[in-house]
N, C-alpha and C positions, 0 to 999 in steps of 0.2 A: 227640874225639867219634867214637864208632863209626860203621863209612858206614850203616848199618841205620837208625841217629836221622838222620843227614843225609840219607837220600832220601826217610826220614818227611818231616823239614820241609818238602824241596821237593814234597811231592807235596802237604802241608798248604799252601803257598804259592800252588799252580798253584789249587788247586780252589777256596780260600775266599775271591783273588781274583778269581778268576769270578762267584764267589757273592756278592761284596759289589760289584762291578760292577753286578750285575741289584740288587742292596738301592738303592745309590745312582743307578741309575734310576727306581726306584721312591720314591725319596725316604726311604726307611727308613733305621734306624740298628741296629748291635748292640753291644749290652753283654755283656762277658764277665765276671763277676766270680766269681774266684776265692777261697775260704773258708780257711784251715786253721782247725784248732781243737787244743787239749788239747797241742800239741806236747811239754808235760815234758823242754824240754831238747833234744830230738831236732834240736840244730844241722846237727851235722857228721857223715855216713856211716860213723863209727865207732863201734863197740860196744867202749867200752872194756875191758869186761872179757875178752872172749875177742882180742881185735884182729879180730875176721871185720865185713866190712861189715854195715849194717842193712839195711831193706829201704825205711825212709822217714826223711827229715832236709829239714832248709829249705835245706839245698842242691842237691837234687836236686829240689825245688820250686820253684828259683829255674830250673833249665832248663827245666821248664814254663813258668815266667811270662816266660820270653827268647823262647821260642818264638811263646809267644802275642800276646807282644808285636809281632811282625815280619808277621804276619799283617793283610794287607790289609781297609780295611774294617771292622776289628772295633778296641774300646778294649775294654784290660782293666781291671781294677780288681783290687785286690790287700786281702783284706783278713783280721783276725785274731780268733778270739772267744776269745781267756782261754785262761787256763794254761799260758802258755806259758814261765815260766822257774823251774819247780820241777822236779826228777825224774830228775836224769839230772847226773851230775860238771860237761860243761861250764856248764851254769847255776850250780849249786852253787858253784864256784869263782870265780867272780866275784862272787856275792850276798855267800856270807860268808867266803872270806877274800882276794882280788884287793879288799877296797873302796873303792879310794882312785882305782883308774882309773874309766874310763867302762863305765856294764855292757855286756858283751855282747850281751845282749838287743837293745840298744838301737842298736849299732854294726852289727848283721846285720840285721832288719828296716827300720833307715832305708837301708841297700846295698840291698838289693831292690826298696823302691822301696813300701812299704806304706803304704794310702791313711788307713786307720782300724785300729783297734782294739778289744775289750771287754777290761776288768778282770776275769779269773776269781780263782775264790775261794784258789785255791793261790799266783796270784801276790800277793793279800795275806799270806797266808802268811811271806812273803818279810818283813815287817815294815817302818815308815816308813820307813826310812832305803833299802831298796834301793826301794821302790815310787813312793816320793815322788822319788828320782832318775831313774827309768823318763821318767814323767812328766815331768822338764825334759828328758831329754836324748831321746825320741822326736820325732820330725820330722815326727808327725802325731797328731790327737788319739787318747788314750786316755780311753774312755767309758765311764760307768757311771752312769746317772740314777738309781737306787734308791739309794746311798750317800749318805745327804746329812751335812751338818754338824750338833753336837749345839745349835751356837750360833746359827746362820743357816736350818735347815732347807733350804737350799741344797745340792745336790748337789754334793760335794766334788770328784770328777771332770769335765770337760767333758761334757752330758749327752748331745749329739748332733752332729754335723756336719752338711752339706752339702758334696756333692761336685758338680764342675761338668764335663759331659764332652761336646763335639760340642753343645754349647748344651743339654745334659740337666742339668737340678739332680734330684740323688738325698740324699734325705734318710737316714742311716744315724740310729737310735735304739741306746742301750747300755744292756744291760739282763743284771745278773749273778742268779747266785740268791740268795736274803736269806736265807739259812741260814747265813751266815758265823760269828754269833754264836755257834752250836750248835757247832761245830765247832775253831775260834781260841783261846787267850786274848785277852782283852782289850787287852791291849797293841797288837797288831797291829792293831789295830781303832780305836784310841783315837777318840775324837771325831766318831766316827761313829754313825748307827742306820741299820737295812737296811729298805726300805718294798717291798711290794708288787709285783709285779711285773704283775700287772693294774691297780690303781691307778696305778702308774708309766706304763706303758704307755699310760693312758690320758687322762692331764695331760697329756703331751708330746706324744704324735701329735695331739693337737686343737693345741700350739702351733704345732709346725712345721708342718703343713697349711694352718694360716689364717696362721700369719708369715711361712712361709716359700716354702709354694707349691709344692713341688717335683713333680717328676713323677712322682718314684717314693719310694715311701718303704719301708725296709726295717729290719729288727729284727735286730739283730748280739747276741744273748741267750745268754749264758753261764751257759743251765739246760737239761735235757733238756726229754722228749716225756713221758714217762709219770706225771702227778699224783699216779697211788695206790701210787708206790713207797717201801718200806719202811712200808706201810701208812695213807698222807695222806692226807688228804679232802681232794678238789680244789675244796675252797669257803676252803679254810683261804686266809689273805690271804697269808701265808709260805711257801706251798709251794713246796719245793723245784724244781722242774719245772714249770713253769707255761707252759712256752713255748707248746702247742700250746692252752692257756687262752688265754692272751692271742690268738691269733689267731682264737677262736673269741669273744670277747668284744669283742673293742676294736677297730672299722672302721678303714680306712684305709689297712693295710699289704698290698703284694705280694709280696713275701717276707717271710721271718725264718728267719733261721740261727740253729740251736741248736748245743749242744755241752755239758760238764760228763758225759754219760753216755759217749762213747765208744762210740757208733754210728753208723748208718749211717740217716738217715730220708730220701725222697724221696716225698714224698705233699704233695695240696693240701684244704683243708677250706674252707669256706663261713665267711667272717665275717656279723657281723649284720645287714651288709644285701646279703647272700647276693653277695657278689664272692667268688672265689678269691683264695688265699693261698698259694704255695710254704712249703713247710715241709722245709728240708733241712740233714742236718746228716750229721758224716763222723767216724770213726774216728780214733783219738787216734795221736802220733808219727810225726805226717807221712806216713803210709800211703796215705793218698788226701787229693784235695782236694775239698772239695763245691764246683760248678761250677755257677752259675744264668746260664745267658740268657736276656737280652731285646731283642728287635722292638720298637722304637718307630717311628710314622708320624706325619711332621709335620701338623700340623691347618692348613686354611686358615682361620686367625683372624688375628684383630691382636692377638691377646700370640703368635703364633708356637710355643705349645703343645703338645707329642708327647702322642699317643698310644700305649702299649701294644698291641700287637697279638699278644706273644704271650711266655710265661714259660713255661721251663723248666730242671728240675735234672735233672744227671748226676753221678757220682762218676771223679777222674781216678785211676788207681791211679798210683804214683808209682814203684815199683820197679825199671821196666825205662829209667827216666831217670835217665843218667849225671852224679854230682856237675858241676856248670860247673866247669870249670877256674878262672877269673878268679876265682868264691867261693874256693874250695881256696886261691888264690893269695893273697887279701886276708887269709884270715882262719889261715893257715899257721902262722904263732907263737902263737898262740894254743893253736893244736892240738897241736903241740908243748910246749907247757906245759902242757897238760893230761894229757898223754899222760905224761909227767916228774911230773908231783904222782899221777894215780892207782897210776902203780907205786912210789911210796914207800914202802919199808919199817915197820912198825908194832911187828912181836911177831914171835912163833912161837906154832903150834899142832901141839898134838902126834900129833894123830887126826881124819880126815877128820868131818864133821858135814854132816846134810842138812836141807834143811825137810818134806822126804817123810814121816818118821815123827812129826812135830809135828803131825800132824791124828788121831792114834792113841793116845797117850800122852807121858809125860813126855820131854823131846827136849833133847837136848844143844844143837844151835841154839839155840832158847829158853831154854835154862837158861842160856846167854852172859848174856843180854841182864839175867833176870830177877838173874842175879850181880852186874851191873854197875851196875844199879838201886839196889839193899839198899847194895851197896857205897857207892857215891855221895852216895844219901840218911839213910842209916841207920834207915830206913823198919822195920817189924817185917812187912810183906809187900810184896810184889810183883804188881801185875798187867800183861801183855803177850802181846802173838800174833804169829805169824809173821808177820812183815812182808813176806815174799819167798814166792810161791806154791810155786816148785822154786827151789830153790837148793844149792849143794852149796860148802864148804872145805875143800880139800887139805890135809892133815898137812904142815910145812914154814911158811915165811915169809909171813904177813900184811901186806897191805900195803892201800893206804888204797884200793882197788878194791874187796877184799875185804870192807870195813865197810860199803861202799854193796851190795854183794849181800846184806848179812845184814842191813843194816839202809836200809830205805828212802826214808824220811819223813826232812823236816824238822821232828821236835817238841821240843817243850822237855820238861826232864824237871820233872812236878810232885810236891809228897808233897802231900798232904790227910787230912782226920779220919778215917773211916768205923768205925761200930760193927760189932759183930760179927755182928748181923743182920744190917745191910746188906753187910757184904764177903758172906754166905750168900746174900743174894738176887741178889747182882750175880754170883755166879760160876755160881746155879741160872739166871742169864735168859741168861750166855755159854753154855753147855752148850745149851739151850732151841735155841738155835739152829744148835748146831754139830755135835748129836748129836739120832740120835731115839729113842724108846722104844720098848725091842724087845720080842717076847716067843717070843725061840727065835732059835737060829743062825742060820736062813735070812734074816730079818729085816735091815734096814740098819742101819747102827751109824753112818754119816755123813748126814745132813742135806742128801741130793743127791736129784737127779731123770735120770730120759732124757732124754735129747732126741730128737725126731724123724728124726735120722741113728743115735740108735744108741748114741752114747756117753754117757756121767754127766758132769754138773756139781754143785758144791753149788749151793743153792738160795743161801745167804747169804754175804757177802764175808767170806773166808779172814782179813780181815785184823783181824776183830769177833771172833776165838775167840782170848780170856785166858783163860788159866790162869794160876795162880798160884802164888808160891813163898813159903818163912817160916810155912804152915802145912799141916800134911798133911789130906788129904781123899779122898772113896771120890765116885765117878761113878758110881750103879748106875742103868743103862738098864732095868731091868726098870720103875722106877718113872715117875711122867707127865711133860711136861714141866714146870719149876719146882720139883721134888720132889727134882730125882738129885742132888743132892751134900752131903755130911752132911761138917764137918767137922770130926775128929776130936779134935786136937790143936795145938797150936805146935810146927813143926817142931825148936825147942830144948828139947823137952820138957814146956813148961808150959801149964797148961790154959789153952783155948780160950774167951772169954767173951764169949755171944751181946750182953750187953747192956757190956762195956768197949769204950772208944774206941781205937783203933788208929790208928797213922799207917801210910798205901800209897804208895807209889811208883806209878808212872803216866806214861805219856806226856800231852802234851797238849793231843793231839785227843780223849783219853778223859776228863782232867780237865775237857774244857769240854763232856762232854755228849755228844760225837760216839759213834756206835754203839747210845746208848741204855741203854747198862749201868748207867749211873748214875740216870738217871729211871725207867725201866723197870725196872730189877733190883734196884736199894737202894732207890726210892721216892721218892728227892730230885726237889724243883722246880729250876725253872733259877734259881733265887732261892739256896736251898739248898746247889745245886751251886757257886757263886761264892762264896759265905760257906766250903765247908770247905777252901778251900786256903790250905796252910801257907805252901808255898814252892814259888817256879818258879824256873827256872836263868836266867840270863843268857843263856846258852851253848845251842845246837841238843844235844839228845843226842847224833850222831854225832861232833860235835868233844867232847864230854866221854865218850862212848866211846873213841874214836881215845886221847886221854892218857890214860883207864882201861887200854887196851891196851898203850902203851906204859911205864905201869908196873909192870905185871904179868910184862912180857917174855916169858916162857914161859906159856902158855895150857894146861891140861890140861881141854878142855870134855869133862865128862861129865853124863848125866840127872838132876837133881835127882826124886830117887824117892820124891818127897811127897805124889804122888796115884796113881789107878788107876783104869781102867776094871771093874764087873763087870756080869753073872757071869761070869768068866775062861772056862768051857768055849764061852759063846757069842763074846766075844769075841774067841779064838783060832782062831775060823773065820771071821767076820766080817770082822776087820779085812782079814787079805791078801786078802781078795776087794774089800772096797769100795776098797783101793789100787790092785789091776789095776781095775778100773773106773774109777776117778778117773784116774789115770796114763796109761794105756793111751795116748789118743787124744793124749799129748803127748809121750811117750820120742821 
C-alpha cells in the first residue's frame, strides 16, 4: 500500500471517529452501503489484452470496502445489482470452459464479503447450468422477484432479503428488467416468464412492509432510468427501464439502485405519497461505486424503532485505489490461468484489420465473422455488426485474446427462414439507423449527433448495424429512411427473390428479437420470430469461431465487396470526415 492511501486512511480514521462519537451521543447510527453494478467480468486489474492495468475491477473495490470497513462508527453493507459475470475472459473461463470447479464469480464476491445481490439479464445469459450453480454456491441471496416459475407462478430466485445491522432490519427487494425474453433464446430462460416491474414492485413492498417491518426498504433493480428508450411507452407493463417508474408509483422505498444502462444517476423523486426516494445508480466495470448513506435516530417507543433522519448518494471513483494485496494473493492462480489460456495460440492472419472502417463500408473485421457464419451454417446469407467499437488485429499469430476483441458477446450462432422481403426490410430498418439520408457532401453519412462538449456520438448502438453477406446490395443515402438498400443479386450469381425463403445465419441476441430488426425490419411478431428458427448451436459462437480458426490455420481477412455506399462523390467526402468526428475524441 502506497503511504498517500495510508495517510488517506488514517486521516479517514481520525475524522469519522470523531464524527460517529458525536453520532453515538446523539444516539444515531450510519449505514454505508456500497453498490457495484454491470461489472462484466471486471475481477482482476488486468486488461488482458494489452497487459496495461484497468482503471476499475472488484479488486480494487475490495480496498474500498476494507477501508470502509475499519472505520469507526459506521457499518457497511456491500452490495451487487447484476451482470456481473458476462464480458470479459476471466468470467468467460470459468462459465464455459473451467465447469467443473466452483465459478469464480462466486469464490470472489463470497471473499469480500457481499451482503445481496440482483440477477442481471447478461448473467442469465450465462444459461442453467452456470446460473443455477451461481445460486448454490453464493453465500448470500441472489434476488430477482419478477422471474417467476411457469409451473408455480413463484419467483424462481430468492425474491428479497432482510438484512440485520446495529439493530437495523433493511429490507433489499430484486428486481431485473423483463426484457430477457426479447433478447435470450429460450433455452436460457426455460421455465420462466418475466412480470412487471411495477407490479412486481408493487406485491412485494406491500409484503415485506407489513411481514416484515423493516426500517428501510430498498430496491436493488437491474433496469435503468429512462422509460422511453429505444422508443417505449412508459405505461408498457415490460418496460425495459422502469426503475425510476417504480419509484414514482409504488410507496414505500428509500432508495433503489438501478444499473443495466451504465450510468451514473444520483437524484431523488416524490413517491405517491410524496416521501423521497434515492435514486442512484453507477457506471459499468468497477469504475466507481454508487455510495448511499443513512442517519437513522432511535425512536423512544417500545418496538425500539429508528428513524431515518437523512439519505444520501455519492459516487466513489475507484481508480486511484490500489488492487488489496491479500485479493491478488487469494486469487493469483487463477490469474495465472487466465493469463496462459488468453495467450493461446489459434491461427495466423495475414493483414492487420480494424473495426474503424466497419461503420463506412464493406470491412474485413466483419467479413471474418460473416465467413465464419455461411461457413458453419451453410446458411445462403449472413447478418452481423461489429461487435467491438475500436478494435484493431495485427498481421502474425491469433490467439484466443484476439477472438474476444473481435468478438464480444456470448451468443449462439442461429440460421432461421426469412424471405426475401423480409431480409430487404430487415437490412433497410439496420441502415435506418446506422446511416442517414443525405442530400449533398456536406450532409452526414453516419447516424450521430454533438454533444454539448463538442464531440460526435452515434445516436444508436454500434453493435445494431448488420450488414450482410451471400448477397450484393447498393445503400443509396440520397433516398429516405427504409427506402436505401435495393438488393441486387446473390452474391454466387443467381437471382434474388423477394418472395423465396432463404435460410440466415445470425447470432442470438438477433434471432430472439434483440435490436428490433426482425420485428421492426422484416415485420415478424415475437410469435413469428420463435417459429422461424432452424437451428441453434449447442456451442457460444466464440468457442465455434475459435475451432473455425483453428482449422482454417492461415486467415487471409479481406472486405467481402457485396454492398456499397452511394452516391460515391458524396460519400468520398463524407465519410473521412464523419470518422474524424467519430474518432477524434477517442485516438
Amino acid at each position: 500500500m502506497n503511504t498517500r492511501f495510508f495517510i488517506k486512511i488514517i486521516v479517514l480514521w481520525v475524522f469519522t471517529g470523531a464524527y460517529s462519537g458525536i453520532f453515538a451521543q446523539q444516539g444515531q447510527i450510519l449505514l454505508k452501503i456500497g453498490t457495484t453494478t454491470d461489472i462484466h467480468g471486471a475481477y482482476f486489474p488486468n486488461d488482458w489484452y494489452t497487459g496495461k492495468p484497468i482503471a476499475g475491477s472488484l479488486s480494487q473495490v475490495y480496498t474500498w470496502a476494507q477501508e470502509q470497513r475499519h472505520v469507526p462508527g459506521q457499518t457497511l453493507i456491500l452490495l451487487d445489482n447484476g451482470d456481473l459475470v458476462q464480458g470479459d475472459p476471466a468470467a468467460y473461463y470459468s462459465n464455459a470452459v473451467d465447469i467443473h470447479k466452483p465459478n469464480i464469480a462466486a469464490r470472489i464476491l463470497n471473499f469480500m464479503g457481499y451482503e445481496a445481490a440482483s440477477v442481471g439479464n447478461h448473467d442469465m445469459e450465462t444459461g442453467h447450468l452456470v446460473y443455477d450453480q451461481l445460486a448454490r454456491e453464493y453465500r448470500f441471496p441472489w434476488l430477482m422477484a419478477n422471474g417467476v416459475s411457469l409451473i408455480t407462478g413463484e419467483p424462481v430466485f430468492k425474491p428479497y432479503t432482510i438484512l440485520e445491522h446495529a439493530g437495523i432490519r433493511i429490507g433489499i427487494l430484486g428486481i431485473t428488467t423483463p426484457k430477457i425474453p426479447d433478447w435470450l433464446p429460450p433455452a436460457l430462460w426455460s421455465g420462466l416468464e418475466f412480470r412487471g416491474m411495477v407490479e412486481t414492485a408493487k406485491k412485494w413492498s406491500e409484503y415485506i412492509l407489513t411481514q416484515e417491518k423493516p426500517d428501510i426498504l430498498i430496491g436493488l433493480f437491474h433496469a435503468g432510468v429512462d422509460a422511453t428508450y429505444g422508443n417505449q411507452s412508459i405505461d408498457d407493463p415490460l418496460n425495459e427501464n422502469a426503475s425510476e417508474w417504480v419509484a414514482r408509483k409504488v410507496p414505500g422505498f428509500q432508495i433503489i439502485f438501478v444499473g443495466h444502462d451504465h450510468k451514473s444517476w444520483n437524484f431523488k423523486v416524490a413517491d405517491p405519497n410524496g416521501d423521497s426516494v434515492l435514486i442512484l445508480g453507477s457506471v459499468s466495470r468497477a469504475a466507481e461505486i454508487a455510495v448511499a448513506s443513512i442517519t437513522l435516530k432511535k425512536q423512544d417507543n417500545q418496538d425500539n424503532r429508528y428513524r431515518i433522519t437523512s439519505v444520501t448518494g455519492t459516487h466513489q471513483k475507484i481508480k486511484d485505489y490500489p488492487p488489496d494485496p491479500e485479493f491478488m494473493k487469494k486469487f493469483s492462480g487463477y490469474i495465472d490461468t487466465i493469463q496462459q489460456y488468453v495467450d493461446q495460440p489459434v491461427g495466423t492472419i495475414t493483414r492487420r484489420i480494424t473495426a474503424d472502417d466497419a461503420y463506412f463500408g464493406p470491412s474485413a473485421f466483419v467479413s471474418l465473422i460473416h465467413r465464419a457464419q455461411l461457413d458453419l451454417t451453410g446458411a445462403d446469407v449472413s447478418f452481423t455488426a461489429p461487435l467491438s467499437f475500436r478494435s484493431e488485429l495485427a498481421p502474425g499469430i491469433l490467439t484466443v485474446k484476439d477472438l474476444f476483441r473481435l468478438y464480444r458477446f456470448e451468443n449462439q450462432l442461429y440460421t432461421i427462414q426469412l424471405t426475401g422481403a423480409e431480409i430487404a426490410g430487415y437490412l433497410n430498418y439496420s441502415y435506418s439507423i446506422w446511416m442517414k439520408t443525405m442530400t449533398g457532401p456536406d450532409d452526414l453519412m453516419l447516424n450521430m449527433e454533438q454533444q454539448k462538449d463538442g464531440s460526435w456520438k452515434l445516436k444508436n448502438a454500434y453493435y445494431n448495424f448488420d450488414s450482410a453477406a451471400g448477397i450484393d446490395y447498393i445503400v443509396d443515402l440520397s433516398k429516405p429512411a427504409g427506402q436505401m438498400v435495393t438488393i441486387t443479386q446473390m452474391s454466387n450469381g443467381q437471382p434474388f427473390n423477394l418472395n423465396k425463403n432463404y435460410t440466415v445465419a445470425l447470432n442470438s441476441y438477433r434471432g430472439s428479437g434483440g435490436g428490433n430488426h426482425l420485428r421492426l425490419g422484416a415485420g415478424l411478431s415475437k410469435e413469428a420470430i420463435t417459429g422461424r428458427l432452424i437451428r441453434a448451436s449447442e456451442k457460444d459462437f466464440r468457442l465455434l469461431f475459435t475451432e473455425w480458426v483453428r482449422k482454417q490455420r492461415t486467415i487471409d481477412p479481406v472486405a467481402l465487396q457485396n454492398w456499397k455506399t452511394v452516391p460515391e462523390p458524396w460519400i468520398l467526402v463524407a465519410a473521412p470526415r464523419d470518422a474524424q468526428r467519430l474518432f477524434k475524441e477517442r485516438n
